[in-house]
Backbone as a ProteinNet text record, in pm:
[ID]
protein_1_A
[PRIMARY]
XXXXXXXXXXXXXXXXXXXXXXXXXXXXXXXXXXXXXXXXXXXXXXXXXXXXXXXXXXXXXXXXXXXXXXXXXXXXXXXXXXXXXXXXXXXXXXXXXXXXXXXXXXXXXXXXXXXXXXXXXXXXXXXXXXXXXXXXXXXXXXXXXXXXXXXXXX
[TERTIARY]
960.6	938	1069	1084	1259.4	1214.1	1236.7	1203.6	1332.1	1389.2	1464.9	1548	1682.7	1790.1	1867.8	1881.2	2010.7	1937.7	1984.8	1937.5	1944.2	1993.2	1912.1	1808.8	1770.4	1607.6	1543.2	1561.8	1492	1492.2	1557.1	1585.2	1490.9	1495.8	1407.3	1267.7	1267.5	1048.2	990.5	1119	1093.6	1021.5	1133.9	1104.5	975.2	975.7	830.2	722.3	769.3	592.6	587.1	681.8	668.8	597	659.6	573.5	421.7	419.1	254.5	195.8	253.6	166.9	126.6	244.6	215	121.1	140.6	26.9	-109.2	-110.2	-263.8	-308	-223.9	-282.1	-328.8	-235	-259.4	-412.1	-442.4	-522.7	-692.6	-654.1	-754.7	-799.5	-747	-700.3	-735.8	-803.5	-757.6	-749.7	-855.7	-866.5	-730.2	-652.3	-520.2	-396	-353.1	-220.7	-89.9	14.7	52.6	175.2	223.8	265.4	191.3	77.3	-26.6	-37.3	-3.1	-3.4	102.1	210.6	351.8	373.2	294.6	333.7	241.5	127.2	57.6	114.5	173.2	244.1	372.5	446.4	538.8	555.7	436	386.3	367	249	207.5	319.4	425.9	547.1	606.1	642.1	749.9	662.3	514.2	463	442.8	444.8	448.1	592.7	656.4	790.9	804.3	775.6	862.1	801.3	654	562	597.8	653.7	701.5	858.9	923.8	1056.8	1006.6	908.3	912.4	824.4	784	693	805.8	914.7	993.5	1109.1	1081.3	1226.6	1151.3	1006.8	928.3	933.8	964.7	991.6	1119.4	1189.1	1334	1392.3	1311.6	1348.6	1362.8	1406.3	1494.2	1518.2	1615.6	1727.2	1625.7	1543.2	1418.1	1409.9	1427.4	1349.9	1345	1454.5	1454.3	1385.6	1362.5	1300.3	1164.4	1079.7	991	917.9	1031.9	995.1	973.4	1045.1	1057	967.7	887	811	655.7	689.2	546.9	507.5	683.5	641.8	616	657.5	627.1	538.4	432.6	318	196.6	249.3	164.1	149.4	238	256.4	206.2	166.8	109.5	-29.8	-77.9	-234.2	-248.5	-171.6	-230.4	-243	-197.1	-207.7	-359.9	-317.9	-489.1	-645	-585	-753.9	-776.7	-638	-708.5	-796.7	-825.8	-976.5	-1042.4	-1075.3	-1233.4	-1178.2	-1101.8	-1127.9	-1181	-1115.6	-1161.2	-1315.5	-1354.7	-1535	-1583.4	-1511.4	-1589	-1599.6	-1475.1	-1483.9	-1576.6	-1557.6	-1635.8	-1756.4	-1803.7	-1941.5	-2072.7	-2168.5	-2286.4	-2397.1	-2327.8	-2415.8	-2415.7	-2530.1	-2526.2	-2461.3	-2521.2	-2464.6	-2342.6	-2276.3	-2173.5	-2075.5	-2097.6	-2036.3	-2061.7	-2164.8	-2204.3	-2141.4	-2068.6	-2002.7	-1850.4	-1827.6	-1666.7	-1660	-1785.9	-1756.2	-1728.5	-1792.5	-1801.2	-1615.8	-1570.3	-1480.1	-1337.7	-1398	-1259.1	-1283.6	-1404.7	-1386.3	-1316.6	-1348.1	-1231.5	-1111.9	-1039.5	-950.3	-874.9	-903.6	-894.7	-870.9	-969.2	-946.5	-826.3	-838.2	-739.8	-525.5	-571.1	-409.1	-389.1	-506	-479.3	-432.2	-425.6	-383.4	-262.2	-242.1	-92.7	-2.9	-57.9	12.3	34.3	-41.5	-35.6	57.4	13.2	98.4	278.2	310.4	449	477.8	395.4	456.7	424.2	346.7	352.4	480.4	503.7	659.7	734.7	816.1	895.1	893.7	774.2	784.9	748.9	728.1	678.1	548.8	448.7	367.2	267.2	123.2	9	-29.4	-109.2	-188.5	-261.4	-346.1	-467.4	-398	-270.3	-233.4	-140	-62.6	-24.3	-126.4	-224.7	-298.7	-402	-411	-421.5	-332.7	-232.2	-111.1	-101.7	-110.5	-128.4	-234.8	-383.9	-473.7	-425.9	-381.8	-337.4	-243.3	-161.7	-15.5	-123.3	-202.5	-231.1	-335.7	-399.6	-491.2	-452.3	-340.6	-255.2	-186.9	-151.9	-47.1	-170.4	-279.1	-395.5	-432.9	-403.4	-440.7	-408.7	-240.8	-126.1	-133.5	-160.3	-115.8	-217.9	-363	-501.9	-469.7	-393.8	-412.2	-284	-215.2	-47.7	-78.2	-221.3	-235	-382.2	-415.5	-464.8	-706.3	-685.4	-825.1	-873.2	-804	-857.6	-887.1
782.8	677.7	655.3	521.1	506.7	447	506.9	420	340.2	248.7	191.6	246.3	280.9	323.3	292.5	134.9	11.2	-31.1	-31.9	-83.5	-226	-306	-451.4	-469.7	-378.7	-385.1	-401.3	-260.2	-179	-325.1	-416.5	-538.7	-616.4	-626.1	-743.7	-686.6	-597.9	-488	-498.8	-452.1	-496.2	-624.6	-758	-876.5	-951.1	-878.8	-957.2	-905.2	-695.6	-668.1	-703.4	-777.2	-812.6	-966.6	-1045.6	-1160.7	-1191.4	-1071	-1072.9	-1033.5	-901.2	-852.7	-969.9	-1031.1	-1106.4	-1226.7	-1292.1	-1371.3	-1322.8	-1214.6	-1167.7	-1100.6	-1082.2	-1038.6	-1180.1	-1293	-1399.5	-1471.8	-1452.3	-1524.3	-1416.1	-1263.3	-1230.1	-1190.5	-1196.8	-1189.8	-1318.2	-1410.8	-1566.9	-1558	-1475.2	-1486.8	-1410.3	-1331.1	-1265.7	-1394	-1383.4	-1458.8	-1405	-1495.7	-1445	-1294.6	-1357.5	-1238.9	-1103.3	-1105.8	-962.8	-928.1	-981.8	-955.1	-941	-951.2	-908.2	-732.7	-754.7	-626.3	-517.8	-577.5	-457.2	-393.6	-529.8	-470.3	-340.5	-407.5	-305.1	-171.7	-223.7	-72.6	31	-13.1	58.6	89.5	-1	4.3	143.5	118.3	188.4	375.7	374	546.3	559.7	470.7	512.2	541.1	471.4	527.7	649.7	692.6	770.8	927.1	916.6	1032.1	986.9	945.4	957.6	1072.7	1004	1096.2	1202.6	1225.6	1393.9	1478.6	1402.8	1474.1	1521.5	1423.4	1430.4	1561.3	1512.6	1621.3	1784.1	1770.1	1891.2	1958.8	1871.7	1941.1	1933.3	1931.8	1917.6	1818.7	1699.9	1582.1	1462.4	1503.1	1329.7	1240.1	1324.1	1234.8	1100.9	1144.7	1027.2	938.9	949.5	862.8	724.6	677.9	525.2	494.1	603.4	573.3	538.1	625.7	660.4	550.9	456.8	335.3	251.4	226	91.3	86.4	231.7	245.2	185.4	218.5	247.7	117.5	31.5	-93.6	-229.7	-217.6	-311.2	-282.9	-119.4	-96.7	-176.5	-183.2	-208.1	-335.5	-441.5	-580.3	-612.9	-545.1	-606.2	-588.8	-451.4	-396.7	-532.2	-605.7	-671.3	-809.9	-857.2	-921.5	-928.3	-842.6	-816.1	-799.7	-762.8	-751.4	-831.9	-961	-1062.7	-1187	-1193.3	-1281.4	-1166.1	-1076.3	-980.1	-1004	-962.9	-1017.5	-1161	-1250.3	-1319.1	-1393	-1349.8	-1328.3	-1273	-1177.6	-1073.3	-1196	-1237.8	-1329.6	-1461.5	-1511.1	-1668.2	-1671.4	-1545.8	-1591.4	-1570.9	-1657.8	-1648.7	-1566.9	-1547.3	-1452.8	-1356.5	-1262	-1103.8	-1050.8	-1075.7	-1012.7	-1013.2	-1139	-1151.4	-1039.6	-1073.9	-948.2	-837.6	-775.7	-662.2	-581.7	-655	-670.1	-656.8	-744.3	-750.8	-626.7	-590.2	-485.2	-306.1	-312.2	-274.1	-243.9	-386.8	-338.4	-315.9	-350.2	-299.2	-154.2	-62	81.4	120.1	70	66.4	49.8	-55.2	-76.9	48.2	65.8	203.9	324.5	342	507.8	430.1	301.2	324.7	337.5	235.5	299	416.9	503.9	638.3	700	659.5	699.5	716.6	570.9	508.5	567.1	555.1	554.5	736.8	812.3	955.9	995.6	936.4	997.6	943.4	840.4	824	939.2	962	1031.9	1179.1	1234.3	1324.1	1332	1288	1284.5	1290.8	1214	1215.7	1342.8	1364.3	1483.1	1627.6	1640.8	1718.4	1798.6	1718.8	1772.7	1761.8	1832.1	1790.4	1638.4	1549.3	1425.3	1455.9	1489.8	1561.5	1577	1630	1634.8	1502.2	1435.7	1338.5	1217.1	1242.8	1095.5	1142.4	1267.1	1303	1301.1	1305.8	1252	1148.5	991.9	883.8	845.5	858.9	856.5	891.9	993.7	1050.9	948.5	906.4	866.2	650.4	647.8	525.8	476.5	625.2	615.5	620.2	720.1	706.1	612	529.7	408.7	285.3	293.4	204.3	217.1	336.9	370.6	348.5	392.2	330.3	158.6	66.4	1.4	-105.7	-44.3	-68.6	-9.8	64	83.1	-46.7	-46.4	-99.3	-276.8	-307.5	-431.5	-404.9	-309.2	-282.6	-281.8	-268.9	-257.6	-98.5	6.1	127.1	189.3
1747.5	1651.3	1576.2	1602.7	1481.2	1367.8	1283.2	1151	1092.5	1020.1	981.5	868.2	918.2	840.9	746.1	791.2	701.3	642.2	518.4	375.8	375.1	485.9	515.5	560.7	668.8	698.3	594.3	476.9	373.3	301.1	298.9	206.1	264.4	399.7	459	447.9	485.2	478.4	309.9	227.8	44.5	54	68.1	63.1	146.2	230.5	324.4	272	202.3	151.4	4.4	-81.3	-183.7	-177.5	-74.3	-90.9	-4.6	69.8	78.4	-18.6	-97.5	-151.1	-289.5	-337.6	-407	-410.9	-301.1	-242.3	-226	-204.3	-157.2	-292.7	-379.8	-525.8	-621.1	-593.2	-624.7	-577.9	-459.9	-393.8	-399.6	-408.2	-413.7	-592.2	-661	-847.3	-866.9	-886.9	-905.1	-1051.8	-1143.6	-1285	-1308.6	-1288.6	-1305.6	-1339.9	-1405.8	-1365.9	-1332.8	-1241.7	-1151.4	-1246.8	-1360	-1423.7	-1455.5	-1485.6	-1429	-1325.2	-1225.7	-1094.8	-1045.4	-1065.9	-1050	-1128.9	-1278.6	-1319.4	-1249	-1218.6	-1116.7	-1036.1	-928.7	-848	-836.3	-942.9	-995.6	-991.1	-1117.1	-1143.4	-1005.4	-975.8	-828.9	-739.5	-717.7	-620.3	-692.3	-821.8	-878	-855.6	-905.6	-883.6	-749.5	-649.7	-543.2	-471.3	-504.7	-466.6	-531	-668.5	-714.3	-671.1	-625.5	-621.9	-435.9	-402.8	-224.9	-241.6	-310.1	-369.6	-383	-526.6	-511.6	-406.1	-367.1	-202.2	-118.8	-83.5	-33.5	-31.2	-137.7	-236.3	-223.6	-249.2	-226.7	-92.7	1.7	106.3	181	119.4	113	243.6	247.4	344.5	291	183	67.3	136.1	207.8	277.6	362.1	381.6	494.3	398.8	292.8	196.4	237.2	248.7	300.6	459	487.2	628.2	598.5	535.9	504.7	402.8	308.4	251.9	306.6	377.6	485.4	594.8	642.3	714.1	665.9	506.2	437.9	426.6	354.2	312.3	411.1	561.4	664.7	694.4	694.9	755.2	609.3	529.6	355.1	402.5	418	438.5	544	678.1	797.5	746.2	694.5	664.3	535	422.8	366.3	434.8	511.4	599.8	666.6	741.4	819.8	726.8	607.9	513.1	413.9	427.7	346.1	371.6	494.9	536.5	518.1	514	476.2	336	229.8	76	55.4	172.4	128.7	128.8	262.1	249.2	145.8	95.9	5.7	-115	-157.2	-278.1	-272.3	-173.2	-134.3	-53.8	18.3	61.9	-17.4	65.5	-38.4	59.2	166.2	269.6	262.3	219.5	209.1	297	397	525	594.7	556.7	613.8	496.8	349.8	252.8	271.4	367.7	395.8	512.5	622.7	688.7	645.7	555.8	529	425.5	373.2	250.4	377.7	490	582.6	631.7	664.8	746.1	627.4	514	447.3	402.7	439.9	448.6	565.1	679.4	755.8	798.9	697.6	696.6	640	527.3	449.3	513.4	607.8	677.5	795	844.5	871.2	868.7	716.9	608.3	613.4	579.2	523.5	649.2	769.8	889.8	928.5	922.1	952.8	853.1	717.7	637.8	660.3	657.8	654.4	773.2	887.5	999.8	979.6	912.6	886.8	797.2	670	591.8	647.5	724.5	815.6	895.5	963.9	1035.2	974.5	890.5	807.6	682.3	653.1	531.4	596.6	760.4	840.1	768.9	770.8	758.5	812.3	811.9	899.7	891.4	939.6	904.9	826.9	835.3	733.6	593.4	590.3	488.9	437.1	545.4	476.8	454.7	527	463.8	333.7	299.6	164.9	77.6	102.8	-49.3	0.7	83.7	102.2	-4.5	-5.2	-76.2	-197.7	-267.1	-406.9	-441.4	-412	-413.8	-460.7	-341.1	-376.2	-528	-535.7	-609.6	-768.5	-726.1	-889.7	-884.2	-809.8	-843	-883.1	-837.7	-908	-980	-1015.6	-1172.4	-1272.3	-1283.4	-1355.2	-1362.3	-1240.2	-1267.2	-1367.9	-1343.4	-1404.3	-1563.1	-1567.3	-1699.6	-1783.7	-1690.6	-1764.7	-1834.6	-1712.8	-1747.3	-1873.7	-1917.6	-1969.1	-1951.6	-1830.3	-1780.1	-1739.9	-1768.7	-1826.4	-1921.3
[MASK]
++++++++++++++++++++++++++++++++++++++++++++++++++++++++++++++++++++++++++++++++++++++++++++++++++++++++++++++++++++++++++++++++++++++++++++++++++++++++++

């Protein structure tokens, strides 16, 4: 697996998962405005980077760091990609079932981030899956947390 080295990639994977993510916070947030939704983002970007660093640093494979971003953030930007028609059922239908369904496959979507996302940071931080898609989960859950609180809804 090659993950991306040059800090132009790292520029181009930033920029493509910043403007999905922004769009898809925009579009699935509608009551948000887009400056709450920028600082969400932030937020979340900034504890997830920084709790990837000290994972990193914890296992003395820093040096990946940029691999390991750029991995995280083109794999973040394709997965928001792919689960914003199921948000968007979730938001606009009036069919149980069909919300029952989309509420359905975005648990799936889920186990499968925690996958992708675990097995990069598995490789890169050499560790089990099991274990990296548990500090995947930690790592995401505190950065939703932070960023739920920053806009002030905790």
């Amino acid at each position: 697996m090659h993950l991306p080295e040059r800090m132009v990639v790292l520029a181009v994977l930033f920029s493509s998962y910043a403007m999905v993510a922004l769009c898809a916070g925009i579009i699935n947030y509608p009551t948000r405005t887009s400056t709450e939704v920028v600082l969400i983002l932030s937020v979340g970007l900034f504890v997830q980077l920084t709790l990837l660093y000290g994972i990193l640093r914890f296992k003395s494979a820093h040096q990946h760091f940029t691999k390991a971003v750029g991995s995280l953030l083109g794999t973040s930007a394709l997965m928001t990609l792919i689960l914003l028609p199921v948000n968007l059922i979730l938001l606009k239908s009036e069919l149980e079932w069909l919300r029952a369904v989309a509420d359905s496959l975005t648990w799936i979507w889920l186990a499968w981030w925690l996958l992708i996302g675990g097995n990069i940071l598995a490789k890169v931080a050499r560790l089990s899956l099991a274990q990296g898609a548990i500090l995947i989960f930690v790592t995401e859950l505190l950065s939703t947390l932070a960023s739920l609180h920053w806009v002030g809804e905790l």
